[in-house]
N, C-alpha and C positions, 0 to 999 in steps of 0.2 A: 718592093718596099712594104714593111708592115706599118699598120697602124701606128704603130707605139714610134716607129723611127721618122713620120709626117707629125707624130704629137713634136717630138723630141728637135725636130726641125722647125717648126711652126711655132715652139716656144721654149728656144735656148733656158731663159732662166727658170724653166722649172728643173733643169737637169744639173746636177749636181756630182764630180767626178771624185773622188778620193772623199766616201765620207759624207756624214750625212748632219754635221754641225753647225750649219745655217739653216736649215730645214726650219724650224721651231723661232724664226725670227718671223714676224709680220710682216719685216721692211726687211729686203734683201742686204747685205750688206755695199754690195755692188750700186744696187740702183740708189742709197742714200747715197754713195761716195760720185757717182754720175751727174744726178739732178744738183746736185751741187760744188759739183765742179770742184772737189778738193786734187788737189796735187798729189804725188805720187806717193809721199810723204806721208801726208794726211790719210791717203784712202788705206795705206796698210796702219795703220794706230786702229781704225776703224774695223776693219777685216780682224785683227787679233784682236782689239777688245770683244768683239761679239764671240769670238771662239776660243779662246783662254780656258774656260771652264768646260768644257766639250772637247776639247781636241789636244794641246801641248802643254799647260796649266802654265809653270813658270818660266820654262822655254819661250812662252806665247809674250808673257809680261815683261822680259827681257828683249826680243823684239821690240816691243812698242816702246821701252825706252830708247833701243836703238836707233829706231823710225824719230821719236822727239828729240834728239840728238843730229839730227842729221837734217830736221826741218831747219829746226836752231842755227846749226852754221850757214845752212843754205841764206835763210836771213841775213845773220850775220855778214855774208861775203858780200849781197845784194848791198849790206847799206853801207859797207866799207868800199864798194863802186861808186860811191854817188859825191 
């Protein structure tokens, strides 16, 4: 085992697979959608808003509609349970 794959081990979130368009964030996109416990929903709006400009541009914006779409009805159903 070299160094780099005990770095690589020892600290998942520095490594980065397909792409290098969270790099230049502060805040991972991951560990904001974690420490705060957003839904699945939630944490992909979050994921392609930080990468939209870096990575699939309108394809990216079209997801995160997609994602607000699909939080929405999830809402929706929950409170047509109640």
């Amino acid at each position: 085992m070299t160094t780099k794959d005990m770095f690589e081990k020892a600290f998942p979130q520095e490594k980065q697979i397909g792409g290098s368009h969270y790099k230049s964030f502060h805040i991972q996109p991951y560990e904001f959608i974690s420490k705060n416990n957003l839904s699945f929903f939630q944490g992909n709006v979050v994921k392609y808003v930080c990468r939209y400009l870096n990575k699939n541009g309108i394809e990216d914006l079209e997801k995160i509609i997609h994602y607000c779409e699909l939080e929405i009805k999830k809402i929706k159903d929950m409170k047509s349970k109640k």
